[in-house]
N, C-alpha and C positions, 0 to 999 in steps of 0.2 A: 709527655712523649707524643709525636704524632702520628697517626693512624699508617699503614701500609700507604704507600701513594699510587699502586698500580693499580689496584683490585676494582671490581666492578660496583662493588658495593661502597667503596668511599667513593665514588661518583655519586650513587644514588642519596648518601648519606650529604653532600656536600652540595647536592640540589633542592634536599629538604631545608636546609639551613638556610641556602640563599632564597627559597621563598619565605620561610619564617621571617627571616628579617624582612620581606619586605613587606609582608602585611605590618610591621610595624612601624618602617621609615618608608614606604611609599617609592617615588621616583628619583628621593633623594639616593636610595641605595647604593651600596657600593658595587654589589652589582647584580644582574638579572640572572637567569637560567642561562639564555643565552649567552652569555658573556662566560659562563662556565663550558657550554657545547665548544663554542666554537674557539675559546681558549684552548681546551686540554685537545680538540681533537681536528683544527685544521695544519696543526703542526706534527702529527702523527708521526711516527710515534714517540719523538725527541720531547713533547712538553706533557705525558703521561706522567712522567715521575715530579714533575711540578707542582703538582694538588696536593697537599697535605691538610688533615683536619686536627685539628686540637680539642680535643677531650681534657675533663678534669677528672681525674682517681676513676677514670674508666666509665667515665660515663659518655652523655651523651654531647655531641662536639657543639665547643662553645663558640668557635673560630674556625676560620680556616687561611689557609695564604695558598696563591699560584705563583712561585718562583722559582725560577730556573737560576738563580745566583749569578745573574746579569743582567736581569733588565727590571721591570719593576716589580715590586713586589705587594700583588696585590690583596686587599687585606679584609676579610668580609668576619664580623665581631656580633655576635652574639648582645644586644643588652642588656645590662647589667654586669654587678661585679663579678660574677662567674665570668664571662667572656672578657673582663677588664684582664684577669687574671691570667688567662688564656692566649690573648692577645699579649702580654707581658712576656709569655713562656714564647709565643711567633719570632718577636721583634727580634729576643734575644737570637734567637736561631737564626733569623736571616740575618741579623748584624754580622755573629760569627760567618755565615755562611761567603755574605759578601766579602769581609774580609780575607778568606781564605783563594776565593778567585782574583785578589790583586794580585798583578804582576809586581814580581822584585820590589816589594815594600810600597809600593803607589799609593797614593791617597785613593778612593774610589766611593763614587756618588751613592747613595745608596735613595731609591724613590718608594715611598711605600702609599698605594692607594692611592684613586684616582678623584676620591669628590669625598674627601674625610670634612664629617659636621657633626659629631657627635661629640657633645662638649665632654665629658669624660675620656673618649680615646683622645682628642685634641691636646687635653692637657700631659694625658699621659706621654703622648709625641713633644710635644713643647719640654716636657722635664729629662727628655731624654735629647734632647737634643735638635729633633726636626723644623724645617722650619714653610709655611707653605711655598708649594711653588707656584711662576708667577702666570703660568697657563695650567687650563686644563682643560678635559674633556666635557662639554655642558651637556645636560641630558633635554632632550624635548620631547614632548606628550600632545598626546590627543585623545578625544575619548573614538569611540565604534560604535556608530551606527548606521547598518547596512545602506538607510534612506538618504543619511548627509553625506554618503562618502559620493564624489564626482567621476562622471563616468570615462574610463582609460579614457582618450585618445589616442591610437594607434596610427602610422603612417602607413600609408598606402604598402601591403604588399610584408610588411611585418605582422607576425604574430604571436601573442601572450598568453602562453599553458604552462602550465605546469614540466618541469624538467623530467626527462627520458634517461633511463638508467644507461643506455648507451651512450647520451649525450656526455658522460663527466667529462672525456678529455676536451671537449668543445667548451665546457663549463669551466673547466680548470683553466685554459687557455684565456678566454673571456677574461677570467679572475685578474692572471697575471699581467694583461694588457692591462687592465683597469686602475689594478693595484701594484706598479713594479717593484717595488719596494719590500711587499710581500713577499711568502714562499707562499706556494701551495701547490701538490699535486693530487694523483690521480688517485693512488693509492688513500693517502689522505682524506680524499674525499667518498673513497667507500667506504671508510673507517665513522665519519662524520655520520654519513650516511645509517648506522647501525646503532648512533646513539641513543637513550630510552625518549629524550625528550626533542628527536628529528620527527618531523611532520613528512610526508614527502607533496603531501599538497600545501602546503609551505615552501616549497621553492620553486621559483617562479622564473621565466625566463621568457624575454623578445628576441624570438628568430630574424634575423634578415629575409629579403627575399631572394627563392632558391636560383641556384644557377648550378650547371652539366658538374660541377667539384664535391656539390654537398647538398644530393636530393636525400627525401624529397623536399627538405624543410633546409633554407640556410645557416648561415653561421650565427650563432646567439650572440647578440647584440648589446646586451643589456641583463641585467637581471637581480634580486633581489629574496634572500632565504628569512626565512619570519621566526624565529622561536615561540613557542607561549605556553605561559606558566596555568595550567590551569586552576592552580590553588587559588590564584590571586585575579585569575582573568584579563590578565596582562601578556602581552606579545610585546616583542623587539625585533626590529629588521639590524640583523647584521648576519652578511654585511648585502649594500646594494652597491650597486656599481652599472657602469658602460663603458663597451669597448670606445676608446679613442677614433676608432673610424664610424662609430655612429652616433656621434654627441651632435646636441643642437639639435636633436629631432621628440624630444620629448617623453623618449623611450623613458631616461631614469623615471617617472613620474607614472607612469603609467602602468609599468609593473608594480610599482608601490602600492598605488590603489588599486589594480588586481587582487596581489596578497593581500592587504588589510581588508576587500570583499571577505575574501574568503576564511581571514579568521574568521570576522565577526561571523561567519554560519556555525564557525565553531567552535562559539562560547566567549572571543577576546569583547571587555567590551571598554578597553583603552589599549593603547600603543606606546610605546618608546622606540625611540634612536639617538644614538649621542654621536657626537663632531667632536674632533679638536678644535681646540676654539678660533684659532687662525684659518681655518677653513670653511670661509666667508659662500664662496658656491656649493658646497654642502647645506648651510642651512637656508641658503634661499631655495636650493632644490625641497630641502623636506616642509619650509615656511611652504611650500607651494602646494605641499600635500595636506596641510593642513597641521601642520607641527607648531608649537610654539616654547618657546625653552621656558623650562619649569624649573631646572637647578645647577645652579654655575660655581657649585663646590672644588675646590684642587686638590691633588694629594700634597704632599708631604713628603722633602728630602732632607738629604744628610750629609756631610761628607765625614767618610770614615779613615781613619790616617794609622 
């Protein structure tokens, strides 16, 4: 059975997991802290009930999945046969799960996990049916050190600090241009904001320059939020972005190595970010930061009928 999915404490419980596992699969991971923050809480408050942890006979959780019984469903496993187990009690639930959200008998995709390399869950997926898929999201790495990282370049009249609590609708705005495809609001984003494992010097943003609409500082431009695991000493930028009316000026790149400054003062001493893998100007923006891809794992689909 799986744990309550609202509560505060399967968050914190569901944080320890995903850095356990990563001290043991590294960048291969399925996924980071941040991929947990900004999962459960830039969709506030619709993907709260989406975290579920899995426990064996009431112990402590071997698994967990974020599924909202549409989209993918993704899948962070414990190793070993306890979490093999656990993982077994996951699948089945979202299989039903998925099932249950077809419309009028439909067949319906079912995606689980985003970079699966664990020869043990592989096989368990393969005898259940999955099979990989033929894109996915590649992870790339750097290490941090305060003296190799390059110094921003900024444009004349732009400036790179840290983001202002008044700033969010300006922030959320930013977002939405950047990302249309996205939701996110404002509410959302003070929700984010309250998370155990939000930095606030960690989000990072380039102003425009001001004019008589939006003193004293103008429209943020650009920007980019860092998560980091302090267990593991690893940080992840998600997400970075630029408005559409200031691209081509070098802002993405420059708030990145701002924020990767400023983990490293605070303990990071490697980085992650991952792309989809068809988003060729994404990793020459992060190749430019000093990124280079470390793991080009896929998840795993199904169709269920």
């Amino acid at each position: 059975m799986a744990t309550n999915p609202a509560s505060s404490t399967t968050f914190e419980q569901a944080a320890a997991l995903i850095a356990d596992v990563w001290h043991h699969e590294g960048v291969g991971s399925e996924m980071h802290v941040g991929d947990l923050a900004w999962g459960v809480f830039h969709r506030w408050p619709s993907a709260l009930d989406s975290l579920r942890l899995w426990p064996l006979d009431a112990g402590h959780p071997e698994a967990l999945t974020m599924f909202d019984g549409t989209r993918v469903c993704d899948l962070v496993v414990r190793p070993g046969d306890m979490g093999l187990e656990a993982a077994r009690r996951a699948l089945d639930w979202a299989e039903t799960t998925c099932r249950e959200a077809a419309v009028d008998g439909e067949s319906v995709e079912l995606r689980v996990g985003r970079r699966i390399h664990d020869a043990p869950l592989l096989r368990l997926l393969h005898d259940r049916g999955f099979f990989p898929r033929s894109t996915g999201v590649p992870a790339m790495s750097r290490s941090i050190g305060v003296d190799d990282l390059a110094e921003p370049v900024v444009p004349d009249g732009y400036e790179i600090r840290q983001l202002r609590v008044d700033e969010l609708p300006q922030r959320v705005r930013a977002f939405c241009a950047a990302f249309p495809d996205d939701d996110l609001d404002v509410d959302a984003y003070q929700a984010l904001r309250s998370c155990p494992v939000y930095n606030p010097r960690l989000d990072i943003v380039a102003t425009a320059p001001s004019d008589t609409s939006s003193p004293p500082s103008g429209p943020i431009a650009a920007f980019a939020t860092l998560w980091l695991d302090t267990h593991n000493e690893v940080v992840q930028i998600e997400p970075a972005g630029c408005h559409p009316d200031h691209r081509r000026l070098g802002l993405g790149r420059a708030v990145i190595l701002h924020a990767l400054r400023i983990a490293g003062e605070l303990g990071a001493t490697s980085a992650l970010v991952r792309h989809t893998s068809n988003n060729l100007a994404a990793r020459a923006l992060y190749q430019s930061c000093g990124f280079n891809t470390a793991c080009e794992h896929v998840g795993m689909s199904k169709t269920l009928v």
